[in-house]
DOTIFI-720441 format. One record per atom (N, C-alpha, C): residue in three letters; x, y, z. Coordinates in steps of 0.1 Angstrom, whole numbers, plus 5000, padded with zeros to 4 digits. Each point is the difference from the previous one (the first is absolute). Layout:
BEGIN
alaXYZ/...
END
This chain:
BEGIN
unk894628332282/unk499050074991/unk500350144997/unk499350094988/unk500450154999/unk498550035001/unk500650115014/unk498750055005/unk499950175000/unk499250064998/unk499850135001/unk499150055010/unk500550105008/unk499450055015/unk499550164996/unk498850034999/unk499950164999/unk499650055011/unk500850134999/unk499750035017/unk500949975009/unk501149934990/unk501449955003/unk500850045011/unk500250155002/unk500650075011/unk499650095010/unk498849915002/unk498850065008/unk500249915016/unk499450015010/unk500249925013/unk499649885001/unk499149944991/unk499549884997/unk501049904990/unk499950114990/unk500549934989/unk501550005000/unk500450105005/unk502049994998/unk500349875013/unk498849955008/unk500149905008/unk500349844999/unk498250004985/unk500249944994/unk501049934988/unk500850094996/unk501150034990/unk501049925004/unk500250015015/unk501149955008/unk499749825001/unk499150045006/unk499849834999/unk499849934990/unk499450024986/unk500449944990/unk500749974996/unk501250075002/unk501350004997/unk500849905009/unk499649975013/unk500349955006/unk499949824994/unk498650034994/unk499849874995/unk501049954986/unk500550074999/unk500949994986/unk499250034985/unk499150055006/unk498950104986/unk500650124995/unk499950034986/unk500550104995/unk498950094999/unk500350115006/unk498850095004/unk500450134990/unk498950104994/unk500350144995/unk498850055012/unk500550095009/unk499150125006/unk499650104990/unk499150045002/unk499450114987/unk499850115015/unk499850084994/unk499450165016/unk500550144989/unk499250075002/unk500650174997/unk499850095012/unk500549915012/unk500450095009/unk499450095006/unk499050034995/unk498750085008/unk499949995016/unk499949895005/unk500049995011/unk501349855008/unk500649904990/unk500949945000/unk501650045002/unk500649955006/unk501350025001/unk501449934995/unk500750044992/unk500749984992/unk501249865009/unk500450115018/unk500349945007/unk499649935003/unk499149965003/unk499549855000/unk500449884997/unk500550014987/unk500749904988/unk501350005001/unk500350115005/unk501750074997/unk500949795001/unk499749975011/unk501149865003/unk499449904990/unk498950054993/unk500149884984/unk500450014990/unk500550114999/unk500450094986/unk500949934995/unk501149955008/unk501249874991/unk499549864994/unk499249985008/unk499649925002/unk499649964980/unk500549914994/unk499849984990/unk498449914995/unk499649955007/unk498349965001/unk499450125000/unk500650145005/unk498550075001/unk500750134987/unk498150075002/unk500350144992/unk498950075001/unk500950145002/unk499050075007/unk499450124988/unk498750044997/unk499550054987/unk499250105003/unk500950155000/unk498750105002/unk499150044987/unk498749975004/unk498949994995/unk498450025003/unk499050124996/unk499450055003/unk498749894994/unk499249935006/unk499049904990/unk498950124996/unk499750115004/unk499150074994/unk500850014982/unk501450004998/unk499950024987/unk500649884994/unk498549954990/unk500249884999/unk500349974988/unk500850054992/unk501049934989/unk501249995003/unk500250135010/unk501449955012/unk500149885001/unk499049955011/unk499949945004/unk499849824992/unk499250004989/unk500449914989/unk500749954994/unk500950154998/unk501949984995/unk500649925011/unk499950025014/unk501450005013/unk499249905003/unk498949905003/unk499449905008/unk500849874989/unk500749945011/unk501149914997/unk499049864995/unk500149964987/unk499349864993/unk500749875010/unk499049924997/unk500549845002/unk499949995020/unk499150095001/unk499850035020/unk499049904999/unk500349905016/unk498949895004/unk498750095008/unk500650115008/unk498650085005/unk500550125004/unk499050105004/unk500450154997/unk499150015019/unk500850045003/unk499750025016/unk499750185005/unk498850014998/unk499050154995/unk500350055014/unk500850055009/unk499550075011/unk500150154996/unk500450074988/unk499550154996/unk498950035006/unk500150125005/unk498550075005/unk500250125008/unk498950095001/unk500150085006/unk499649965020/unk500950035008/unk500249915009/unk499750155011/unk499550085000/unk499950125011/unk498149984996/unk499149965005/unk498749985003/unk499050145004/unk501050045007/unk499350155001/unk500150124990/unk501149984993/unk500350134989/unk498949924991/unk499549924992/unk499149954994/unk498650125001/unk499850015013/unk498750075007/unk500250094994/unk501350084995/unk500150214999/unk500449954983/unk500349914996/unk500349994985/unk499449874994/unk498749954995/unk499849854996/unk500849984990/unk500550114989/unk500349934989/unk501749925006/unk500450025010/unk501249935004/unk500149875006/unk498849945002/unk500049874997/unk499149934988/unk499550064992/unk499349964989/unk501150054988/unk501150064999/unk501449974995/unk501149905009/unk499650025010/unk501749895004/unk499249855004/unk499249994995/unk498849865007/unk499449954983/unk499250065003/unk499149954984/unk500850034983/unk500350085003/unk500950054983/unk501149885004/unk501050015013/unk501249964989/unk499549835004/unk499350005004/unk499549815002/unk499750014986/unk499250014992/unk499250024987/unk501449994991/unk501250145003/unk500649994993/unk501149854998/unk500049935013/unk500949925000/unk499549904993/unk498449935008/unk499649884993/unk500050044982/unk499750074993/unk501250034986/unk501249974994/unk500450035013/unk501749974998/unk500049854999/unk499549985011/unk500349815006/unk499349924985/unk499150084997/unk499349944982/unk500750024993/unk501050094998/unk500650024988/unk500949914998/unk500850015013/unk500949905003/unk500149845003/unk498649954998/unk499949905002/unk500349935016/unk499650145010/unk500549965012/unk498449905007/unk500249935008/unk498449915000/unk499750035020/unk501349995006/unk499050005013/unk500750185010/unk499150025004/unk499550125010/unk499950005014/unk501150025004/unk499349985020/unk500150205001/unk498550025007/unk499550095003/unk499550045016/unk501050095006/unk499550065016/unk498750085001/unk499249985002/unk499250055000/unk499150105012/unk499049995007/unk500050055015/unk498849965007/unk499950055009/unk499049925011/unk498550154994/unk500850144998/unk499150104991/unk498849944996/unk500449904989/unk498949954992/unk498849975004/unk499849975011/unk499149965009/unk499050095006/unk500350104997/unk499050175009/unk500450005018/unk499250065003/unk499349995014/unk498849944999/unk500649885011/unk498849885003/unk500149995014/unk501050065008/unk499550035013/unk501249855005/unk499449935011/unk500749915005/unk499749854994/unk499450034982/unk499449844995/unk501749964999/unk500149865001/unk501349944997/unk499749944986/unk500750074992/unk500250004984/unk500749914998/unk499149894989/unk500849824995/unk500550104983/unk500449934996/unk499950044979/unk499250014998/unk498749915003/unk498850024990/unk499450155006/unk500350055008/unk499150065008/unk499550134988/unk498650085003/unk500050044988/unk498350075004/unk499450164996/unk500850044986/unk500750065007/unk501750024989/unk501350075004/unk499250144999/unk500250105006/unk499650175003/unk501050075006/unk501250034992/unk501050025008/unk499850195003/unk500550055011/unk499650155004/unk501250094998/unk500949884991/unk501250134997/unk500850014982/unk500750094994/unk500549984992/unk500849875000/unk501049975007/unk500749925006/unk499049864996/unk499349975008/unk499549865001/unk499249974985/unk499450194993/unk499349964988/unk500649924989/unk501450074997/unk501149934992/unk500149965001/unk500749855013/unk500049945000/unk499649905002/unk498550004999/unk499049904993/unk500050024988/unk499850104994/unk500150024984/unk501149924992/unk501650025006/unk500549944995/unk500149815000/unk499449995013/unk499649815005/unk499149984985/unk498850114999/unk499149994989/unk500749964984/unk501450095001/unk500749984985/unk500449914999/unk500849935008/unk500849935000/unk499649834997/unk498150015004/unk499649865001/unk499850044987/unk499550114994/unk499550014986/unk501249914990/unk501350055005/unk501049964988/unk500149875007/unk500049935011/unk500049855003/unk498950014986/unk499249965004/unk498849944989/unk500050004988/unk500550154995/unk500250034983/unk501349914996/unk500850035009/unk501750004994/unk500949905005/unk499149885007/unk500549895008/unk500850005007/unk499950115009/unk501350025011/unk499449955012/unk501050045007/unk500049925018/unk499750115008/unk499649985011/unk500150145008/unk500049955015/unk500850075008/unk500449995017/unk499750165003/unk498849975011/unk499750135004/unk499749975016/unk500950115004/unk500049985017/unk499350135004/unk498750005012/unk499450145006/unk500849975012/unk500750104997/unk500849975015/unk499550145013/unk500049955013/unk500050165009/unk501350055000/unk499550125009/unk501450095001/unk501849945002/unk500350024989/unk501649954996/unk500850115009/unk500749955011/unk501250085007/unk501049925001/unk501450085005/unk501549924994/unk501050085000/unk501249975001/unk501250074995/unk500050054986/unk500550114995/unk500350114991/unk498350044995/unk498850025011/unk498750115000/unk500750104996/unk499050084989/unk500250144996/unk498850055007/unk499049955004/unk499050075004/unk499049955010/unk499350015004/unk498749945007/unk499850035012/unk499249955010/unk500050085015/unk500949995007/unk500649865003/unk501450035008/unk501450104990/unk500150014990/unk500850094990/unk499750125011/unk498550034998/unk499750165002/unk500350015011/unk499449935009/unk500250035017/unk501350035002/unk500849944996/unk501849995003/unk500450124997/unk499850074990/unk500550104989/unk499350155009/unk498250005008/unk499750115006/unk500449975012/unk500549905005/unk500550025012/unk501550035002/unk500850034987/unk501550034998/unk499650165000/unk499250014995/unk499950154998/unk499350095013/unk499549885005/unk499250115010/unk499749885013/unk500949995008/unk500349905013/unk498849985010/unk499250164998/unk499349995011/unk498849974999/unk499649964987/unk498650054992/unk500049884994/unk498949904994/unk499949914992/unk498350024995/unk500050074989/unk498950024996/unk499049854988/unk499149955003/unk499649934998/unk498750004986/unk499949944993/unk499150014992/unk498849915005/unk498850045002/unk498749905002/unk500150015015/unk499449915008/unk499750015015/unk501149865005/unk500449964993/unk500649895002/unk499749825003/unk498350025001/unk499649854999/unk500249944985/unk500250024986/unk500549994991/unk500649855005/unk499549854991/unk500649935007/unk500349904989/unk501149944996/unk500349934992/unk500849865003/unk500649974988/unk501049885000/unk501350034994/unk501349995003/unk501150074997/unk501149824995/unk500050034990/unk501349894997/unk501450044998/unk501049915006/unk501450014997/unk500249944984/unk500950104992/unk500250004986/unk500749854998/unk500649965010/unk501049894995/unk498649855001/unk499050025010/unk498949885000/unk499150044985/unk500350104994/unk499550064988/unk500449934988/unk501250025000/unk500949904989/unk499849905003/unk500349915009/unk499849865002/unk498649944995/unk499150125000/unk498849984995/unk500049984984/unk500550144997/unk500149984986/unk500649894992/unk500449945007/unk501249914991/unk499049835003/unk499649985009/unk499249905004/unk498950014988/unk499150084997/unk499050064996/unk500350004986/unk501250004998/unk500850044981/unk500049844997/unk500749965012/unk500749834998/unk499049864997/unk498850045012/unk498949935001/unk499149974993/unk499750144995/unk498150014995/unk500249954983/unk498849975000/unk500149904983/unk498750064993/unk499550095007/unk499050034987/unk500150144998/unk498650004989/unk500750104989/unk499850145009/unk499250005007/unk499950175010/unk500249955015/unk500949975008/unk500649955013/unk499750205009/unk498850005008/unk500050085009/unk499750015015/unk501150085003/unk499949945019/unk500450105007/unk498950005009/unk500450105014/unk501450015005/unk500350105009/unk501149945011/unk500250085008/unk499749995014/unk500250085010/unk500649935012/unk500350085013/unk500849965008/unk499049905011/unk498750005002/unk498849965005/unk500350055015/unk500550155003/unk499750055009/unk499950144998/unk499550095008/unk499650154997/unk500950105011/unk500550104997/unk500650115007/unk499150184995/unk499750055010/unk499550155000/unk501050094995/unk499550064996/unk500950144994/unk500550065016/unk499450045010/unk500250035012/unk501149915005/unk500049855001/unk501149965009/unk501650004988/unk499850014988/unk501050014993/unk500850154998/unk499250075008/unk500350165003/unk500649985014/unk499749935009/unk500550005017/unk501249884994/unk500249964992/unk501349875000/unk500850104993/unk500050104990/unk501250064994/unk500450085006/unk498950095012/unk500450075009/unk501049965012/unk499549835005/unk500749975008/unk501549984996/unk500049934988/unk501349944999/unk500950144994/unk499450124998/unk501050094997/unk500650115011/unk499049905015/unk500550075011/unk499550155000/unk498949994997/unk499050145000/unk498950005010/unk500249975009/unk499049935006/unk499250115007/unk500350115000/unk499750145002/unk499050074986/unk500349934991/unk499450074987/unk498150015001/unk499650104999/unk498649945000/unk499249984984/unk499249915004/unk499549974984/unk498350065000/unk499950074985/unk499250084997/unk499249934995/unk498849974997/unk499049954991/unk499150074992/unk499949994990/unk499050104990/unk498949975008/unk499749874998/unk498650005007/unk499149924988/unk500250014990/unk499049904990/unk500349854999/unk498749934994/unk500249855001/unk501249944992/unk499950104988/unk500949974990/unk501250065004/unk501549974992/unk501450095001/unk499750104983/unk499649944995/unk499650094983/unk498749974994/unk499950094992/unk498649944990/unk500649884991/unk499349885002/unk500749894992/unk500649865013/unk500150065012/unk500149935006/unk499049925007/unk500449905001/unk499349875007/unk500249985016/unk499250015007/unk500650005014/unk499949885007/unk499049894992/unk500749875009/unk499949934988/unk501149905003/unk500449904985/unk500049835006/unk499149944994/unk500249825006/unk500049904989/unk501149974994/unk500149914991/unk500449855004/unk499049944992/unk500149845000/unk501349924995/unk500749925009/unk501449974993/unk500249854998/unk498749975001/unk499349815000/unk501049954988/unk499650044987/unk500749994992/unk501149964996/unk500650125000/unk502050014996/unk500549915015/unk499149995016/unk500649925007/unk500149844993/unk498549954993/unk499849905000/unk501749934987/unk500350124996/unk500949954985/unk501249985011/unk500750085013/unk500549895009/unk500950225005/unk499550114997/unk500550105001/unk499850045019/unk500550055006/unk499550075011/unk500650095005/unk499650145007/unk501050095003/unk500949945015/unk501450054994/unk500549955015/unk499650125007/unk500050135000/unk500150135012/unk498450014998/unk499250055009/unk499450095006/unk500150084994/unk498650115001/unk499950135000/unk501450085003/unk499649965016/unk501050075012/unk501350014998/unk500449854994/unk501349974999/unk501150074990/unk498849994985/unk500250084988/unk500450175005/unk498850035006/unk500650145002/unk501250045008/unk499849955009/unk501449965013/unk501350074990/unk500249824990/unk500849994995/unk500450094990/unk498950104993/unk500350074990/unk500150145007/unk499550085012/unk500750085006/unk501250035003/unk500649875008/unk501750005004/unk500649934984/unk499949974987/unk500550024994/unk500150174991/unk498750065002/unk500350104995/unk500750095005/unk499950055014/unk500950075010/unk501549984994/unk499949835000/unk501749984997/unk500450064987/unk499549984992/unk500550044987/unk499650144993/unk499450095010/unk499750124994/unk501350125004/
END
């Protein structure tokens, strides 16, 4: 198939890139680099199935001209992916979330493109405390820039299903960790504890308690979920169906960097930011029932994406 990934050379999506390709799919990555990495791609670049297209979706005749015709689906993971800078700037995810979504499903109109798989987030959901959130669950009240747009755009997207007879795949997935992170808690922990050995300064009190997935049970998802679902708006949870504290994921990067001397600091609030959620429980009844399940743990996921970031930083 010819597929298009935006958000292409980002840690999700330059992931995703790979394994399509793997499938013998002719993929175009789209990304303008903002937060994506070029290297990421670098070992697909010969590769005559793929092509790599810098491209900003906020400008959208750009983007109308360069959005490659005759594509089976447009694999949307663009977005503004730092949850906390949202808090000090909204209009940066109501430009990198809602505009260029808006601008794309355009594109995908103009072009006659029909289906849409969209990442979406667990955000959407607000603070509801320890309720375990199914799909229907509801009303959505989300408490951040972050999670607003990204209902808004779930919102656009069913619009142009309906109007414009397209398809749509939309996954709320929890916290995505993995090889080539540009950012998130274990990013940060790693990075202030290079800088300062003895000190690990913490955001929030540390009971902050969520669900952490490995990127590669992420893909497996997506592709299940792309492959499977037959109707016209296919939406589904996905989490690891276990929970890890901000606190023990602070004592596991400490331990494994052999700091074991380091002391760890706590702000002291419930939250790590304004916009954060401090306990997250998503229903995964669902996407399990379509035959999906995570292989790692919480535990496991982080484990594993520590000692891969160490290695590769």
């Amino acid at each position: 198939m010819r597929l298009v990934v935006t958000g292409g050379a980002g840690f999700i999506g330059s992931q995703l890139v790979d394994n399509l390709l793997q499938q013998n799919h002719e993929v175009f990555a789209l990304d303008n680099l903002s937060w994506g990495k070029k290297a990421f791609l670098k070992h697909n670049l010969k590769n005559p199935k793929f092509k790599f297209i810098k491209l900003d979706l906020l400008d959208s005749k750009k983007l109308e001209r360069n959005l490659p015709s005759n594509v089976d689906t447009v694999f949307h993971l663009a977005a503004n992916s730092d949850i906390a800078r949202g808090a000090e700037n909204p209009d940066l995810d109501f430009k990198n979330t809602t505009q260029i979504t808006f601008n794309l499903l355009q594109a995908m109109r103009q072009k006659k493109i029909k289906k849409i798989f969209f990442t979406s987030g667990s955000g959407v959901y607000g603070d509801v405390g320890d309720t375990l959130t199914d799909e229907s669950f509801g009303p959505l009240l989300p408490i951040s820039m972050y999670g607003a747009t990204k209902l808004s755009a779930e919102g656009m997207i069913s619009s142009f299903v309906n109007l414009f007879e397209m398809q749509a795949f939309i996954l709320r997935p929890a916290n995505i960790i993995g090889p080539r992170a540009t950012h998130g808690v274990i990013f940060d922990f790693i990075n202030r504890l290079k800088a300062n050995p003895k000190k690990l300064r913490v955001s929030g009190n540390g009971s902050q308690s969520k669900s952490y997935l490995y990127v590669g049970d992420v893909i497996e998802a997506i592709n299940l979920v792309w492959q499977k679902s037959k109707k016209p708006i296919n939406l589904f949870n996905i989490s690891s169906d276990s929970f890890i504290t901000v606190k023990e994921i602070a004592e596991m990067v400490v331990e494994e960097m052999g700091l074991e001397k380091a002391e760890i600091i706590y702000s002291g609030e419930s939250r790590g930011w304004k916009g954060d959620v401090p306990i997250v429980r998503i229903d995964n009844k669902k996407i399990e029932n379509l035959g999906w399940k995570s292989k790692h743990t919480s535990q496991q996921a982080v484990n594993k994406t520590i000692k891969n970031l160490l290695e590769n930083k």
